[in-house]
C-alpha positions in Angstrom: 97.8 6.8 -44.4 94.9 4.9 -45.2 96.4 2.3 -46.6 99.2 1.8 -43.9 96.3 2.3 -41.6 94.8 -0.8 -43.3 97.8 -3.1 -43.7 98.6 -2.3 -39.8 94.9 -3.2 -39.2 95.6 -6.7 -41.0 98.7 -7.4 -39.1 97.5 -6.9 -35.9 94.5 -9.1 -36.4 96.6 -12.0 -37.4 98.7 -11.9 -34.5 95.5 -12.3 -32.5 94.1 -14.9 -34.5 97.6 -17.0 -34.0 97.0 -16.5 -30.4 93.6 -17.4 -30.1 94.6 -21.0 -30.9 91.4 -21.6 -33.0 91.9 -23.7 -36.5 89.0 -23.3 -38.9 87.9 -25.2 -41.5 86.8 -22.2 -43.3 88.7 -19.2 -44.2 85.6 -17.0 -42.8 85.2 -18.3 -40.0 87.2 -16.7 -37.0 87.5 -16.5 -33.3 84.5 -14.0 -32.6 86.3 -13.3 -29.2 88.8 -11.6 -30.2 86.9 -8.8 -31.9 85.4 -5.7 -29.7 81.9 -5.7 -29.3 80.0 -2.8 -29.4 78.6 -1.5 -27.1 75.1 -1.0 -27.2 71.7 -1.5 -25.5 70.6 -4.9 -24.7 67.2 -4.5 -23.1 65.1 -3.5 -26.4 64.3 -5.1 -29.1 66.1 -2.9 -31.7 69.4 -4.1 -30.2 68.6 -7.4 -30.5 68.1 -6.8 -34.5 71.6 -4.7 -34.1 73.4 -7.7 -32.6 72.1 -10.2 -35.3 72.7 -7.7 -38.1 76.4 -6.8 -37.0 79.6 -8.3 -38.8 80.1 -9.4 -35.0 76.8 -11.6 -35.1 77.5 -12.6 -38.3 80.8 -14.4 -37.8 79.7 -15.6 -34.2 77.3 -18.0 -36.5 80.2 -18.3 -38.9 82.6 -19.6 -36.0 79.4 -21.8 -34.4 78.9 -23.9 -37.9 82.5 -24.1 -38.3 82.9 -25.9 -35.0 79.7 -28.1 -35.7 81.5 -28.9 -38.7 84.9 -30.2 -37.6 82.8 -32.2 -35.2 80.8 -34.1 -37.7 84.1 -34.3 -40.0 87.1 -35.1 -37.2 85.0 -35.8 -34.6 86.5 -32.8 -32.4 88.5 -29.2 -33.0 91.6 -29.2 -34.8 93.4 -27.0 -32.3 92.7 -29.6 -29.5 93.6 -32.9 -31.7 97.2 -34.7 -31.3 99.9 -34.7 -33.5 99.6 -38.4 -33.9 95.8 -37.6 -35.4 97.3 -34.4 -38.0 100.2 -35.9 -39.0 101.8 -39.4 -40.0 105.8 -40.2 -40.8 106.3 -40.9 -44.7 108.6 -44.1 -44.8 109.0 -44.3 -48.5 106.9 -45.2 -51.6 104.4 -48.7 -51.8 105.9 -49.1 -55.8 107.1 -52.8 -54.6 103.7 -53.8 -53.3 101.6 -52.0 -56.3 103.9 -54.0 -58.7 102.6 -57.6 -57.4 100.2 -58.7 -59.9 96.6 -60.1 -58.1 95.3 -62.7 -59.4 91.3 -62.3 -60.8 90.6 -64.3 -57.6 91.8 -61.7 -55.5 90.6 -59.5 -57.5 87.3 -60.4 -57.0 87.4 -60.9 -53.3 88.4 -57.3 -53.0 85.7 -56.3 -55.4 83.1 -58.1 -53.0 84.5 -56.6 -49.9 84.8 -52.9 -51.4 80.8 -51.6 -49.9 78.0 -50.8 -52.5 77.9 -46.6 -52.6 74.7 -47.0 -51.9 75.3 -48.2 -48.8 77.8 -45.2 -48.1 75.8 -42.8 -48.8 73.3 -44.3 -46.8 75.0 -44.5 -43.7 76.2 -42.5 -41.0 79.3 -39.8 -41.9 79.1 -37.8 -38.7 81.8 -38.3 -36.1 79.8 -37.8 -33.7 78.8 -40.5 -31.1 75.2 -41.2 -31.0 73.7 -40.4 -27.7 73.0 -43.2 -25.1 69.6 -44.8 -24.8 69.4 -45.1 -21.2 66.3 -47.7 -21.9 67.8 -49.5 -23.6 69.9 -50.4 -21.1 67.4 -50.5 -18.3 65.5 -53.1 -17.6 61.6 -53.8 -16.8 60.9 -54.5 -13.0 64.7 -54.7 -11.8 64.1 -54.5 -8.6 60.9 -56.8 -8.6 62.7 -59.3 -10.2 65.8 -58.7 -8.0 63.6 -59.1 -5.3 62.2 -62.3 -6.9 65.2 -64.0 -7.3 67.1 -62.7 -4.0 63.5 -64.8 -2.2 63.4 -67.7 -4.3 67.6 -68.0 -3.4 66.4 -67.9 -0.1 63.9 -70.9 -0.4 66.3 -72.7 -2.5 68.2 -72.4 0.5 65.4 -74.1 2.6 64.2 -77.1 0.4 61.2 -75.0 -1.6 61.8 -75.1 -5.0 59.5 -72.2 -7.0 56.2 -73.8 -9.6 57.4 -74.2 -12.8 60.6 -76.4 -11.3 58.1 -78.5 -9.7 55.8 -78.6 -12.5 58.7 -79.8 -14.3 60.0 -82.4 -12.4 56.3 -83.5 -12.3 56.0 -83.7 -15.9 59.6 -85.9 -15.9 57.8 -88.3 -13.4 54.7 -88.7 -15.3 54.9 -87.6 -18.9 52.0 -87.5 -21.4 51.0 -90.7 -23.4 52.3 -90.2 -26.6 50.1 -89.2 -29.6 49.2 -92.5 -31.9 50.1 -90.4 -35.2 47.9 -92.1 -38.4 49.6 -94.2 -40.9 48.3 -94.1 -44.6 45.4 -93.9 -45.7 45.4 -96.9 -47.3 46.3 -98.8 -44.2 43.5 -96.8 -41.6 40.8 -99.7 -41.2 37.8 -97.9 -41.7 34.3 -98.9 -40.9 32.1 -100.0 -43.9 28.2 -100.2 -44.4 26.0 -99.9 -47.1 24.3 -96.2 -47.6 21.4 -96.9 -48.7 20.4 -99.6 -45.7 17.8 -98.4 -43.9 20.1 -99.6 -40.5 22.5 -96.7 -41.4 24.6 -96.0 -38.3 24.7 -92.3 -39.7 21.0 -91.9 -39.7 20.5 -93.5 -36.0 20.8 -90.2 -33.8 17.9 -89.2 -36.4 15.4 -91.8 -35.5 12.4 -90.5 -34.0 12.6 -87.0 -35.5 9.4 -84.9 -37.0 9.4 -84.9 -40.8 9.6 -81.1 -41.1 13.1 -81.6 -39.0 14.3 -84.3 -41.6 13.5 -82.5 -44.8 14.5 -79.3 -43.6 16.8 -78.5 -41.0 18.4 -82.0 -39.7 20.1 -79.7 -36.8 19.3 -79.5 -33.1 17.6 -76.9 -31.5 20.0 -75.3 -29.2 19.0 -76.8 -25.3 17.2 -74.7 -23.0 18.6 -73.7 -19.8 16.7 -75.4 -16.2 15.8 -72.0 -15.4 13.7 -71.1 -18.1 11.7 -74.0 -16.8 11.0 -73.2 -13.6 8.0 -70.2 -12.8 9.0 -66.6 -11.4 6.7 -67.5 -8.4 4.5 -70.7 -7.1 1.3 -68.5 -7.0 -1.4 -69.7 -9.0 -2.3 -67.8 -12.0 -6.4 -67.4 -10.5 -6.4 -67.1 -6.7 -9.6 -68.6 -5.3 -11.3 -65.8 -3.2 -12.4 -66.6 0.3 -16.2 -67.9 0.6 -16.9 -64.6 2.5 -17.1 -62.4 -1.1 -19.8 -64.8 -2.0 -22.8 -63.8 -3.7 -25.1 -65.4 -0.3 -22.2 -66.4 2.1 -22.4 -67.4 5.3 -23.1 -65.1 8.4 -19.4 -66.1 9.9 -17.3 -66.0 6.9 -18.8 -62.5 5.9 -18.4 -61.2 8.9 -14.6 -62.8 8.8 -14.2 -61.1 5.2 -15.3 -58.0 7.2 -12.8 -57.8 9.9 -10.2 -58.4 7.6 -10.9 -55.7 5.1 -11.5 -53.4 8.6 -7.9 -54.5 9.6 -6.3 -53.1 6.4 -8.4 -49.7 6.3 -7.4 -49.4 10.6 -3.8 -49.5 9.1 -3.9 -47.2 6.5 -5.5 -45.0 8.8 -2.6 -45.0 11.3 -0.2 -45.1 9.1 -1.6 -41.9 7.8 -2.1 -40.2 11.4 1.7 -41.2 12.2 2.5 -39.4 9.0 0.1 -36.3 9.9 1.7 -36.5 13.2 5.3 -36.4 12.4 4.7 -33.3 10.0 2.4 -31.6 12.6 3.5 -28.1 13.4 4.6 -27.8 17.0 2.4 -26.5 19.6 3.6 -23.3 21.0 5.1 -25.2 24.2 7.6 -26.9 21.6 8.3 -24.2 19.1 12.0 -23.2 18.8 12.7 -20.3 20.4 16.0 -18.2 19.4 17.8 -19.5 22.2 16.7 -22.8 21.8 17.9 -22.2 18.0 21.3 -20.9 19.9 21.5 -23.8 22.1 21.1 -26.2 19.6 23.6 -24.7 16.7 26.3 -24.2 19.7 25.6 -28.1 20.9 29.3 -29.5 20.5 31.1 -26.3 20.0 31.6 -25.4 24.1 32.6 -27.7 27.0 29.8 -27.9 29.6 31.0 -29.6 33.3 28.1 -31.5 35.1 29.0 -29.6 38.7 28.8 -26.3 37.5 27.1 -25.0 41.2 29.8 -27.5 43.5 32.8 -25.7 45.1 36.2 -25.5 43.4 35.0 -26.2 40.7 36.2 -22.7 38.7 39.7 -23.3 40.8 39.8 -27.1 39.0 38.7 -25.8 35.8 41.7 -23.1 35.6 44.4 -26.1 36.4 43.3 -27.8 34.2 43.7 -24.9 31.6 47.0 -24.3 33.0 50.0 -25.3 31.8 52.0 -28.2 34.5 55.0 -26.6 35.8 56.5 -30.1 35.3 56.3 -31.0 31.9 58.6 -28.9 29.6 58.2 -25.5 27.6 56.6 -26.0 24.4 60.6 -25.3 22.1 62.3 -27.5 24.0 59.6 -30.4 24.0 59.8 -29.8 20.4 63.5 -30.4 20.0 63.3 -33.3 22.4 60.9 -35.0 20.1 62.7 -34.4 16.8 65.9 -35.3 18.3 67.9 -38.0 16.1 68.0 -41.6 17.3 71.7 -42.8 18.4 73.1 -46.4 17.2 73.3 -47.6 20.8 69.1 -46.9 20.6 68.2 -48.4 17.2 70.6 -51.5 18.3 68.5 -52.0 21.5 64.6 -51.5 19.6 66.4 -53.7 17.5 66.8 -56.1 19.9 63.5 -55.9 21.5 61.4 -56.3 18.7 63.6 -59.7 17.7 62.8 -60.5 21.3 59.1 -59.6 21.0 59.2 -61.9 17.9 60.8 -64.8 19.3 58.5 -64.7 22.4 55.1 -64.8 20.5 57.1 -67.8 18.2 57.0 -69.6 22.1 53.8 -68.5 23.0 51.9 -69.8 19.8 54.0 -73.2 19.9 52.9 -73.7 23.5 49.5 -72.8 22.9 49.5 -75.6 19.8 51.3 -78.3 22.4 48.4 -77.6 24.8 45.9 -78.2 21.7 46.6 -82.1 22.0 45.5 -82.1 25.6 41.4 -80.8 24.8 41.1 -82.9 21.4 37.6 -84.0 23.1 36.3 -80.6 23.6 37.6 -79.5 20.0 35.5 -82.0 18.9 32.5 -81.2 20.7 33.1 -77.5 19.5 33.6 -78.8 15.7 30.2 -80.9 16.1 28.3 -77.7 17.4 29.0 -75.7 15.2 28.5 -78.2 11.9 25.0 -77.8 14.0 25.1 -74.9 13.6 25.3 -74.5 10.4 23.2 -77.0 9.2 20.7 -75.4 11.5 21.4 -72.1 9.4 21.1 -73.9 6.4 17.7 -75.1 6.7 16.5 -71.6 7.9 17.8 -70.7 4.5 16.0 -73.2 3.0 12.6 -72.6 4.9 12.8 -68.7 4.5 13.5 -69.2 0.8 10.5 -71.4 0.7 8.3 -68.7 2.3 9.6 -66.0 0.1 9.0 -68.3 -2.7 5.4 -67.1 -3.0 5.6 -63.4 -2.0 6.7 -60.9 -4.8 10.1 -59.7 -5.4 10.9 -56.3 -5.2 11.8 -55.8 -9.2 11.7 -52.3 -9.4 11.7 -48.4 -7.2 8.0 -49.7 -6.0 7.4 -52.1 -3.5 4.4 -54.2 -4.6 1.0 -53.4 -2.9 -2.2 -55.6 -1.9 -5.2 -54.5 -3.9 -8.2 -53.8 -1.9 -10.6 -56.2 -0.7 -13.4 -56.3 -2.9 -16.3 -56.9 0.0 -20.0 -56.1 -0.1 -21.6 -54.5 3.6 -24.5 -57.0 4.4 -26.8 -53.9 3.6 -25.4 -54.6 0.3 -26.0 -58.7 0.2 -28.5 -60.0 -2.5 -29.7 -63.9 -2.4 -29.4 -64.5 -6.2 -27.2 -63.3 -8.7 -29.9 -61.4 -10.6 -29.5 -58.6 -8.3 -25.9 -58.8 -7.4 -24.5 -55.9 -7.3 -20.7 -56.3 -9.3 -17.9 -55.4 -7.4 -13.6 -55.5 -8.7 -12.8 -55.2 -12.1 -11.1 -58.1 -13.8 -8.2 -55.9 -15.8 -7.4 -54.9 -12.6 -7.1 -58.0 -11.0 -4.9 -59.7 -13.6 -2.6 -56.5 -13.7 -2.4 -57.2 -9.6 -1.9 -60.8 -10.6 0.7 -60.3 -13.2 2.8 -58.0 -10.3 2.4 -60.3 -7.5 3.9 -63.5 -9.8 6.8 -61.6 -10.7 6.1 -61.2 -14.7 6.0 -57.8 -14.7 7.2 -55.1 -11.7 5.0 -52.5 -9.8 4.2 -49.6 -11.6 2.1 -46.3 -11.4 0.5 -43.9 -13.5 3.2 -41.6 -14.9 3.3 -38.1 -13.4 2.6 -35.0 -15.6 4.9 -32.7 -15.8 4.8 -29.6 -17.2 8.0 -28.5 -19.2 7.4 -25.2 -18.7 5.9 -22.7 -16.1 2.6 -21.6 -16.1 3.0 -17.7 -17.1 -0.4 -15.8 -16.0 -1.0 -12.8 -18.6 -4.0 -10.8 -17.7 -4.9 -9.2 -21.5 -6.8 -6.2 -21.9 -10.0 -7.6 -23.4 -10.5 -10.0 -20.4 -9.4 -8.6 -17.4 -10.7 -9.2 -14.3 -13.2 -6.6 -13.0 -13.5 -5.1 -9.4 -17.0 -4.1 -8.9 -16.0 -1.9 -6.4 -14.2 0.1 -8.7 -16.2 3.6 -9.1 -18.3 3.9 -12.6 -18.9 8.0 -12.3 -16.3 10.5 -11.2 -16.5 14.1 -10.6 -13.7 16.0 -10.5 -13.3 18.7 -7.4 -10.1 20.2 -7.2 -8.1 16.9 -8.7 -9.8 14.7 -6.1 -12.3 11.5 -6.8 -15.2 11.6 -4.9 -16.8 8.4 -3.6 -19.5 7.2 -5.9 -23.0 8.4 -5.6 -24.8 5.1 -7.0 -24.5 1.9 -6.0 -22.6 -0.1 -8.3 -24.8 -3.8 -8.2 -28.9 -3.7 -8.3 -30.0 -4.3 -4.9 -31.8 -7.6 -5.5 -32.5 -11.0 -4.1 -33.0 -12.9 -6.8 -33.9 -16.8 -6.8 -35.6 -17.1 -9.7 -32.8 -15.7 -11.6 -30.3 -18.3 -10.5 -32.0 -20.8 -12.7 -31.5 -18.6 -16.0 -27.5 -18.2 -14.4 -26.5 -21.4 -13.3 -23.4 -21.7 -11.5 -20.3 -22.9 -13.1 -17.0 -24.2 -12.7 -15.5 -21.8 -15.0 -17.3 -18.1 -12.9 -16.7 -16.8 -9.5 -20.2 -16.8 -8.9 -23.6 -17.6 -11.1 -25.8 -14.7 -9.3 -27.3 -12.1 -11.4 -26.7 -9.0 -9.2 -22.6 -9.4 -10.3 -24.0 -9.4 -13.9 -26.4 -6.5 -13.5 -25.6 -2.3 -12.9 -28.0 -0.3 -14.1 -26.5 3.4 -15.1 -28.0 6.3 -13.8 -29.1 8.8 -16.1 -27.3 11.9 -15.9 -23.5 10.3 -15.7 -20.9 12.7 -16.2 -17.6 11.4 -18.0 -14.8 13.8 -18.0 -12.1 13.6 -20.7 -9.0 13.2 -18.3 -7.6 9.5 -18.1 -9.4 8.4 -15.0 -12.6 9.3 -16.5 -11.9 7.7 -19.5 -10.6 4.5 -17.1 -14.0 4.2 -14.9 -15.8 4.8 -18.2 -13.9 1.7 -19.7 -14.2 -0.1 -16.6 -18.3 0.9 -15.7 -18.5 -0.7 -19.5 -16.8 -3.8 -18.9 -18.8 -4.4 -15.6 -21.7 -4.3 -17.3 -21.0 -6.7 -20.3 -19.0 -9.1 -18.3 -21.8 -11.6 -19.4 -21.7 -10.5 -22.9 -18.0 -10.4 -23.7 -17.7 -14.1 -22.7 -20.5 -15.7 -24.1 -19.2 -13.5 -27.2 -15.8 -15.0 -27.1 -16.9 -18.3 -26.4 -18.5 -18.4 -29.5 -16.1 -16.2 -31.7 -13.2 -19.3 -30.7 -13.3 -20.5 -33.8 -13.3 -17.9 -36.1 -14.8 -14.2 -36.3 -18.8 -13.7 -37.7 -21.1 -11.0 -37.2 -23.3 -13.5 -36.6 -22.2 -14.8 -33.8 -22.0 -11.4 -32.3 -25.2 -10.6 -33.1 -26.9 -13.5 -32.0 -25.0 -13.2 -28.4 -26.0 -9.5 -28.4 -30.3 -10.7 -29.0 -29.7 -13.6 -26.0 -28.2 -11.4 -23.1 -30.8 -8.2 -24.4 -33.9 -10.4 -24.1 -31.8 -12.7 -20.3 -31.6 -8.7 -18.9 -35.6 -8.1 -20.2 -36.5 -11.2 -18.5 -34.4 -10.1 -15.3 -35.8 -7.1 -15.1 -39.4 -8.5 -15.6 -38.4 -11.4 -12.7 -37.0 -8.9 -10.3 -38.6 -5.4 -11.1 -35.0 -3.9 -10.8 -32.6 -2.9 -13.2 -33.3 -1.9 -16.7 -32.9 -3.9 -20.2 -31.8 -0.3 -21.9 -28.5 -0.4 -20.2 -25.7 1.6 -21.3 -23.7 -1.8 -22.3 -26.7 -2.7 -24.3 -27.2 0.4 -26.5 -23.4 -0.2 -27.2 -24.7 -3.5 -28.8 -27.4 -2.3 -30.4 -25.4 0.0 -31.9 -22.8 -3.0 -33.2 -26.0 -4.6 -34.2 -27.2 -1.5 -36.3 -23.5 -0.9 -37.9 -23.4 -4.7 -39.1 -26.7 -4.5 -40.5 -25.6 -0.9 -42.7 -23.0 -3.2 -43.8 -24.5 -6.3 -44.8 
């Protein structure tokens, strides 16, 4: 049964095969379409790898490379080429032609016209056409040249012939001399003279020449442009100052220098004020209000009518928000708009505009035939206005000739006038002796160097810090309140206010000459130097004791931590220390001898003497 099963299995798929009409090359490949699919899903990835693993899959790439084949090979499928292409009609054997002898002649011909196999194995077996280069058949600027030639037909037409036909013809009318082409050498007259006579014509263009030129270089310096020649600015190099900065000028031309210098100082000054005056605060009459801030950000944005108070006015304002009853709906305008021109329309615009045309042709011709008729006031117009222009043309000149001695600007900076360099008359002397030396002559050259246009304005360059300043208040330095409470009793978790006063109640004068002021100190008095601690102070051991202790002894060596640090800056000595700790001891003895206040055994001081007692165990 299996075997009939089989053979019936084999028959009935060569009855399909003859009707599918498909010839293969192959004896694999086959007509996949006539054998049942599976069924099977499609939308996962595992029946994709089914499909391409399947005897159906296989011969569908079977069938697909056996039609590419018969492509390349016939150029097309068997099943679908004529008979006249399969199969040719036998008319009998070619013995009669095969038994004519060639002759080595055409034996050789034949030999030269068989190809090399190199060259057949080298070119191109597939039947199939190439595919069509559509560039290749295009080409560059079609329609601009189209366009090109359709105009110049068109001007051919009128008489105008395009450039290079003209340059042509021009070239026919007048043609080049023709070159004289040298003969022989032996025939070319040529000069002679004697190379060792001093009257040598090739040494004339070096008559007159330095010595160093004739030994060394014998070439020409390469000629420098008119330009270079001519100064940046006519201002003389030294400016001669007016008589009035004299060492003993006279009474008129002082006072002139005077008023001058009081001129440039009376525009500075309201040049400044107008500055100081535009970014002036308002007064409280002109600061912006929030509804003036309204007003002005909604200026624009709302319609405002002029006769807001006159009657009707609300009536006019609503027609003219209304729609006109008149004029068509909003859809239907639309349409009417977008509706398509008819022939009948485009013919009359047509028309029009070629009638439009052909009037202003008319009008412009007329206006040119009334031209002839005011050929006298034409010329008076032509004659005014070369006036004019030559009248323009030495303004030119003029204001060129009056900015020929002011400085250019060269760079960002505008130049500026340095300042007068005058003496009061408080200030005059009679001889030189006592004169009293005013300017400074780098400066003035600088000025001078600017104002001729050698070098542009500049300024001193602007620091600029890279990064920000980052303030960091450290533990050994910080900055101390004195108002900050030194004792603290503790009564039911509460800090009571301090029982002592913090500073010495002093006046002292004398001491401000052992404390000078400084730059670098809030103040230079002694009392924010001084607290004197009373002597039964309690400390308790809970962090805000321990914090007023810390900062009761930081209050009182404020002095001796930073004459301490100034000196420990470059490196760290007992020494030092010590010697700081003897100077503010014996400045607090001769405070307290000065002022009868305070005490030289402070509590700040026994800490020091007991530094001063440790180092000394140590040395």
């Amino acid at each position: 049964m299996a075997a009939g099963s089989n053979s019936g299995g084999e028959k009935r798929g060569s009855k399909s095969h003859a009707d599918s009409g498909f010839l293969g090359l192959r004896p694999t490949s086959v007509d996949p379409a006539l054998r049942r699919r599976r069924r099977g899903p499609r939308n996962k990835k595992r029946g994709w790898r089914r499909l391409a693993e399947e005897p159906l899959g296989l011969e569908v790439d079977q069938f697909l490379d056996d039609v590419r084949l018969q492509e390349r090979t016939t150029g097309g499928l068997l099943a679908e080429a004529p008979n006249e292409k399969l199969f040719f009609v036998d008319t009998g054997s070619k013995k009669k032609e095969q038994s004519k002898k060639k002759t080595w002649v055409q034996k050789k011909s034949q030999r030269l016209q068989k190809p090399l196999r190199v060259d057949l194995t080298l070119e191109n077996q597939s039947k199939i056409p190439a595919p069509k280069d559509i560039l290749a058949h295009q080409v560059p600027n079609a329609k601009k040249l189209r366009r090109k030639k359709e105009l110049w037909e068109k001007l051919a037409k009128q008489g105008e012939l395009p450039r290079e036909v003209r340059k042509a013809q021009a070239r026919l009318l007048s043609p080049p001399a023709p070159k004289v082409k040298p003969g022989p050498q032996d025939i070319v007259e040529r000069p002679f003279y004697d190379l060792w006579n001093p009257n040598n014509p090739l040494d004339k263009p070096l008559v007159g020449q330095d010595e160093f030129f004739l030994e060394q270089t014998k070439k020409k310096g390469v000629r420098r442009p008119p330009r270079l020649h001519v100064k940046p600015s006519q201002v003389p190099a030294v400016e001669v100052i007016p008589a009035g900065a004299s060492y003993n000028p006279t009474f008129e031309d002082h006072q002139a220098l005077l008023r001058e210098a009081h001129e440039v100082e009376l525009q500075r000054e309201k040049e400044a004020e107008k500055l100081e005056r535009q970014l002036a605060l308002p007064t409280t009459e002109q600061a912006a209000t929030q509804e003036s801030v309204f007003r002005e950000m909604c200026e624009g944005l709302l319609e405002e009518s002029d006769g807001e108070d006159e009657p009707g006015c609300a009536e006019r304002a609503e027609t003219d928000d209304g729609t006109d009853e008149t004029s068509p709906p909003g859809p239907a305008g639309a349409e009417k708009r977008m509706e398509k021109k008819t022939e009948q329309q485009r013919r009359r615009e047509k028309a029009a505009r070629k009638l439009r045309v052909q009037q202003a042709a008319l009008r412009a011709a007329r206006l040119q035939h009334q031209e002839l008729f005011r050929l006298r006031g034409i010329k008076a117009q032509v004659a005014r206005r070369l006036a004019e222009l030559a009248r323009r043309k030495e303004q030119r000149r003029m204001r060129r000739l009056a900015e020929a001695n002011k400085p250019r600007r060269l760079g960002r900076l505008k130049y500026q006038d340095p300042d007068i360099d005058v003496q009061l008359s408080s200030e005059l002397s009679g001889s030189l002796r006592t004169l009293k030396p005013e300017g400074n002559i780098l400066r003035d050259r600088f000025k001078s160097f600017q104002k001729r246009n050698m070098i542009e304005p500049r300024e001193r360059a602007k620091f600029k810090r890279k990064y920000k300043v980052k303030l960091v208040e450290k533990r050994a330095f910080r900055e101390i309140q004195l108002g900050y409470p030194t004792e603290v009793d503790v009564v039911g978790g509460e800090m009571p206010p301090p029982t002592f006063p913090l500073t010495p109640r002093v006046t002292v004068t004398d001491c401000d000459l052992l404390f000078p002021k400084s730059s670098h100190w809030s103040t230079g008095r002694a009392k924010d130097y001084i607290a004197v601690k009373e002597k039964y102070a309690k400390y308790l051991p809970h962090s805000a004791g321990r914090c007023a202790a810390k900062c009761f002894r930081k209050a009182q060596c404020l002095i001796v931590e930073r004459l301490t640090n100034s000196m420990m800056m470059h490196g760290r000595n007992n020494g030092k220390k010590l010697m700081t700790v003897r100077i503010v001891k014996h400045a607090f003895e001769i405070i307290h001898l000065l002022t009868g206040e305070g005490s030289s055994n402070s509590y700040a001081i026994k800490k020091k003497d007991e530094l001063e007692r440790v180092a000394k165990s140590n040395r």
